[in-house]
N, C-alpha and C positions, 0 to 999 in steps of 0.2 A: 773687517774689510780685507779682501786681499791682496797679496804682498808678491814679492818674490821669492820667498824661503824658502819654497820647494822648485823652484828653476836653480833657484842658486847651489842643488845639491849636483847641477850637473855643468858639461861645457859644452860648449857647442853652439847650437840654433834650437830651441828648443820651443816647439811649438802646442799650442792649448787647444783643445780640441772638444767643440760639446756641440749639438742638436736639439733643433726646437721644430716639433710636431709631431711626439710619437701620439698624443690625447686625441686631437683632434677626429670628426668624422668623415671629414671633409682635407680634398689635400694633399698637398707631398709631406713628405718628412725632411728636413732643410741642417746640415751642419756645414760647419766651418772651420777651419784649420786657420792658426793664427800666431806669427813669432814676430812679438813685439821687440824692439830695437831696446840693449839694456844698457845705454850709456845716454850722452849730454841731444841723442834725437829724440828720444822718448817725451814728447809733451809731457812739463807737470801737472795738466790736469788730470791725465790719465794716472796718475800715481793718487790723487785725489778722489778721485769718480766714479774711476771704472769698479763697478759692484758687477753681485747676479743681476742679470738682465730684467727677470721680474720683479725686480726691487725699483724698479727706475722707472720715472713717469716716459710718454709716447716721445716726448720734447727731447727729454734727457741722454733716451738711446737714440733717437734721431742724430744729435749734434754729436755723440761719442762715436757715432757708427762713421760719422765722417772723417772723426779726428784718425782713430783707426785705420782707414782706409787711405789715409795722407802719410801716415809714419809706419805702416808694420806690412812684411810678407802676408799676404790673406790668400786662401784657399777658398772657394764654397764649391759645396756638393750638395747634390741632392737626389732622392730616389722618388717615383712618382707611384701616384693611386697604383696601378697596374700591378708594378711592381708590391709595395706592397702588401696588396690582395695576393700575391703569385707565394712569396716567400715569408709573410707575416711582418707585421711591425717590426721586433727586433732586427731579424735579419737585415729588412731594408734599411733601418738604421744605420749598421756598423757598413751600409753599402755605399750611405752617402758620407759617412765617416772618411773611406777608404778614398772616395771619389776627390773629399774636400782637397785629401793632403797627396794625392794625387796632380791638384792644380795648385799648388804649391812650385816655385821655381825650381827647387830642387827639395829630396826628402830631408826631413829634419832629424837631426842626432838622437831625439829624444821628443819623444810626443808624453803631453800629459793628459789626458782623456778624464773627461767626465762621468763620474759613475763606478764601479764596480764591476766592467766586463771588459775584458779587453777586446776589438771589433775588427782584431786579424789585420792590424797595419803591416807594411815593411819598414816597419826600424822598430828601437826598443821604444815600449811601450812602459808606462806608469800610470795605472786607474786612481782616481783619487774620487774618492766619494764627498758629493756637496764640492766640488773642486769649485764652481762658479763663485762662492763664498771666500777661497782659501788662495785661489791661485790667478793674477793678472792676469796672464797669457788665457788661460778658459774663461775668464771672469771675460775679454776680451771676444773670445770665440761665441760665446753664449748672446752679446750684444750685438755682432754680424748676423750669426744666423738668425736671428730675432729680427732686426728689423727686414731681413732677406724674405723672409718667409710672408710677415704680416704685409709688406710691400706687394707680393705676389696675390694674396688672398684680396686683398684690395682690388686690384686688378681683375683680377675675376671676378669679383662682385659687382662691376659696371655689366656684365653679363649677364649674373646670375643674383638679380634685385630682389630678391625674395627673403634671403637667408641672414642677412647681415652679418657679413663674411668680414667687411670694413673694419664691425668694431669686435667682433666674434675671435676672428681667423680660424674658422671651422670647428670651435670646440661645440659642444652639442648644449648650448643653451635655451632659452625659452625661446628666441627669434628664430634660432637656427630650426627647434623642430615644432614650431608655427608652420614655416614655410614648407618642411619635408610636409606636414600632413595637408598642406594646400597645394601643391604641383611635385610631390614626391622627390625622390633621388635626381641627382646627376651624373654623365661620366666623371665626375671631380670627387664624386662621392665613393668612401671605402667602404667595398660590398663583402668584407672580410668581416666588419665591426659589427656585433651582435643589431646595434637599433638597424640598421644600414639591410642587412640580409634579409632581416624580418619583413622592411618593405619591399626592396624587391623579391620579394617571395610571394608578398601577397601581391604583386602586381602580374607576376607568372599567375597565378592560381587566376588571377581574373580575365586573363587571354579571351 
């Protein structure tokens, strides 16, 4: 479970930082920036609970996404289809990274990032790989942009009834490419991802 062991190597406001949508076909790419309060406001169930977000039933990060949202600084950013199709996954990634902690009240002392790359922030930076596992504050970050994103794909799926985006959230499952091969692509869809190009390709060729 994660702790604060690696917050507590530093002082300050120190914020956790992770993204959920780089897989998907369908979609933005959604991260969060997140400095949980480390004294007597910190909910104890968050010291209890909070895991990686894919660890956690729809119930679990719903109710933690609130508790979060009631006690801790939160950032969200995000980067859309457009984007990146223009500059690639990664890129767009460390875009909405930058974007999260960006909407942050002020910049934090020390960001702990998810992963093994650092995503070009302004302030010092610390990559912790598997961080969602090891670290509150990401463990934290990883359950906002989670329900941020699936809440969003949801939303589009009142639109776009074919793909089952609801229980999906754009990753390229049996439903999802049911529907691409019965009414094809959308603007929502990334025309950069190999399945994604190949149909609009063969929808050019059929002009």
């Amino acid at each position: 479970m994660p702790d604060f062991s690696i917050e507590d190597q530093y002082q300050g406001r120190i914020a956790g930082i992770d993204e959920v949508g780089r897989g998907p076909l369908a979609g933005p790419v959604v991260a969060a920036a997140v400095i949980l309060p480390r004294d007597k406001r910190l909910p104890v169930e968050l010291l209890s609970e909070l895991n990686d977000s894919k660890k956690l039933s729809v119930k679990k990060r719903d109710h933690l996404y609130g508790v979060i949202m009631n006690c801790a600084e939160v950032g969200i950013g995000a980067a859309s289809v457009r984007e990146i199709d223009q500059i690639n996954i990664l890129q767009a990634t460390y875009v909405a990274m930058r974007r999260a902690v960006s909407r942050l009240g002020a910049l934090p002392d020390q960001a702990l990032v998810d992963g093994n790359r650092d995503p070009g922030l302004p302030c010092a930076v610390e990559t912790v790989v598997k961080g969602d596992s090891k670290s509150l504050s990401i463990a934290a970050a990883s359950i906002v942009a989670k329900v941020v994103r699936d809440r969003a794909m949801a939303r589009l799926a009142t639109r776009y009834p074919f793909f089952g985006w609801e229980g999906n959230a754009g990753y390229g499952v049996k439903k999802h490419m049911a529907g691409l091969g019965e009414v094809g692509p959308t603007a929502h869809h990334r025309k950069s991802f190999k399945p994604i190009a190949d149909l609009f390709d063969a929808m050019m060729d059929g002009r």
